[in-house]
C-alpha positions in Angstrom: 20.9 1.8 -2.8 24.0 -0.2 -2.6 27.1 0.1 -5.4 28.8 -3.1 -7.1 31.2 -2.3 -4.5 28.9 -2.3 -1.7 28.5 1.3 -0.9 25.5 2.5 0.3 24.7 5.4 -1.3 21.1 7.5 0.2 18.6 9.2 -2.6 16.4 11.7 -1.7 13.7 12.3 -3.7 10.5 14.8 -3.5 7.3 13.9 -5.5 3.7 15.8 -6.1 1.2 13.5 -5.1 -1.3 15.6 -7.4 0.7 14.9 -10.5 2.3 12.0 -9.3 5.7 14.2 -10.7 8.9 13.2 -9.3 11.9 15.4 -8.5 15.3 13.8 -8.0 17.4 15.9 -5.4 20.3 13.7 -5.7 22.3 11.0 -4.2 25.3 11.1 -1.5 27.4 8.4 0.5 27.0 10.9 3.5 23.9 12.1 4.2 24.3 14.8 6.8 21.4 17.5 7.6 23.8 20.2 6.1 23.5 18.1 2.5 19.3 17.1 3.2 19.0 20.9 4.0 20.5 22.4 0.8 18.7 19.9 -1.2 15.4 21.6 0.0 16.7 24.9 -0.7 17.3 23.8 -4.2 14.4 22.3 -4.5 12.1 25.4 -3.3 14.4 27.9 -5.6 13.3 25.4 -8.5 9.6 25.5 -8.0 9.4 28.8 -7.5 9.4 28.8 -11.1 6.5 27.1 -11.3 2.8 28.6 -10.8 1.2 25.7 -9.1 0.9 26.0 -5.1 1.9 23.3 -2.7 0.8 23.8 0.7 2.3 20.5 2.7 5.3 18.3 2.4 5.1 14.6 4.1 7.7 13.0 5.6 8.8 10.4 8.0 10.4 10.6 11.1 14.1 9.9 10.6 16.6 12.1 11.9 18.0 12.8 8.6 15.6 15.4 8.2 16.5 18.4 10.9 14.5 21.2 12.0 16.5 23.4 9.3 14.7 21.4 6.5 11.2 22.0 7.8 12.1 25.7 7.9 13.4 26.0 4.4 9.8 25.1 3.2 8.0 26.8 6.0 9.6 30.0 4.7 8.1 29.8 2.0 4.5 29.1 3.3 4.7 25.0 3.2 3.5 23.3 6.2 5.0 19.9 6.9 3.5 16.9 8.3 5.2 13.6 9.8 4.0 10.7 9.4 3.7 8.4 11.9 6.2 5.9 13.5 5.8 2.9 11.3 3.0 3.3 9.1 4.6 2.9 5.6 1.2 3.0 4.1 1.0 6.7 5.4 3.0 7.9 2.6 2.2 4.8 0.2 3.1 7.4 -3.2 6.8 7.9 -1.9 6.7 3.9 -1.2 5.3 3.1 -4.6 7.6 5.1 -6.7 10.8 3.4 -4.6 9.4 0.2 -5.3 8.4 0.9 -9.5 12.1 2.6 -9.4 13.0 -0.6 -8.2 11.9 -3.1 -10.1 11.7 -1.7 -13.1 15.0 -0.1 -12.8 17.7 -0.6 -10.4 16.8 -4.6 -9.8 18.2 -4.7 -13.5 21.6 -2.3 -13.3 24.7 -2.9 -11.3 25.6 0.8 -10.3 29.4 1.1 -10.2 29.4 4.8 -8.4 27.3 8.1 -7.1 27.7 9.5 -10.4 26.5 6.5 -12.3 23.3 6.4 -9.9 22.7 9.9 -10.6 22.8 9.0 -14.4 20.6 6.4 -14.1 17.8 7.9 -12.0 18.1 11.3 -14.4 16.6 8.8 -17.1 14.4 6.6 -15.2 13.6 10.0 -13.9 12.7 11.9 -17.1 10.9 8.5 -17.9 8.6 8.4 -15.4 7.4 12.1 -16.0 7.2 12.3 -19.3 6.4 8.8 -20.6 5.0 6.4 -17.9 1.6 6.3 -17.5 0.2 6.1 -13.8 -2.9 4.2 -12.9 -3.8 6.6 -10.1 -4.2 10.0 -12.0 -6.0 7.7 -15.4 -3.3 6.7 -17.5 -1.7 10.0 -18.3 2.1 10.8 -17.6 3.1 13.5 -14.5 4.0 16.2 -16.9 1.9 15.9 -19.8 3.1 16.6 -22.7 1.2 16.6 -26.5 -1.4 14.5 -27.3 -0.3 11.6 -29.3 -2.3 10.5 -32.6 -3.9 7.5 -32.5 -3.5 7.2 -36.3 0.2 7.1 -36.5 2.2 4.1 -36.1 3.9 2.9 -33.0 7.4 3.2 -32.4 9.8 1.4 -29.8 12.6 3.9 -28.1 14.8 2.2 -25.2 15.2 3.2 -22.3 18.3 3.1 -20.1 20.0 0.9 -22.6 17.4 -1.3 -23.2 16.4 -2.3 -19.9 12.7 -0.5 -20.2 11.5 -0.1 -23.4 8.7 2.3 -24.0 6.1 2.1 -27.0 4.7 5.8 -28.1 3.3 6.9 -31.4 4.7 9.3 -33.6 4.2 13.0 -33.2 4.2 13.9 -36.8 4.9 12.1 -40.0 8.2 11.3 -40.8 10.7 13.0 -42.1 12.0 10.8 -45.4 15.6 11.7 -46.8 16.5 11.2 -50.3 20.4 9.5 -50.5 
């Protein structure tokens, strides 16, 4: 991702190609192994949380990703597989979200700094797990949340300032204020 100012500035993201659920592991203007590598350690110290098992993590072949990252997740019982030289369609999920981050996104956004980008993919972010639906796991959202009532109205909230705008229905009637 470039900056107004033209700096490049590298994302690394993980995603669950079960769920389809993203996890943003942050943004830098140098991307060294000793930054790639503590990203997977944060990342594995945050799903421990989490009951569900992963068993593999794909990824390509660049040299951005050192031995040192394949052994924070083998450590903890996660076998990795690279794909192969040139075969973008061998990891088509991590291609599709860059491209729907994309477009529906960052084609619409000048990004002035890190910090702003970081801002921007939190939302888009907490967007695409909570209120996008994906076509590949039927129409529901990556962490699903309650089930909406098809006999409430619809409502429009913005998204990013406007740039997205997502239609849901209300959870529960509203609230109406007197004065």
């Amino acid at each position: 991702m470039e900056t107004i100012w033209l700096k490049t500035i590298y994302v690394l993201f993980f995603i669950e190609l079960g769920t389809r659920r993203v996890h943003l592991a942050g943004g830098t203007k140098t991307h060294d192994t000793t930054w790639v590598t503590q990203q997977a350690r944060q990342l594995v110290w945050y799903l421990k949380d989490d009951a569900q098992d992963r068993a593999f993590l794909i990824h390509d072949n660049d040299t951005k990703f050192p031995s040192s990252f394949d052994i924070v997740f083998s450590s903890e019982g996660i076998e990795f597989v690279q794909t192969p030289f040139q075969a973008p369609r061998a990891n088509s999920f991590a291609e599709r979200w860059v491209r729907s981050v994309r477009e529906e996104c960052l084609d619409h956004i000048l990004i002035l700094n890190e910090n702003h980008l970081r801002r921007v993919l939190k939302e888009y972010g907490e967007y695409y797990n909570h209120a996008r639906p994906h076509q590949g796991i039927s129409q529901r959202f990556p962490v699903s949340g309650p089930e909406w009532s098809t006999k409430r109205p619809i409502y429009r909230r913005d998204i990013l300032g406007g740039v997205i705008h997502d239609y849901h229905r209300q959870l529960s009637a509203p609230v109406s204020g007197n004065g």
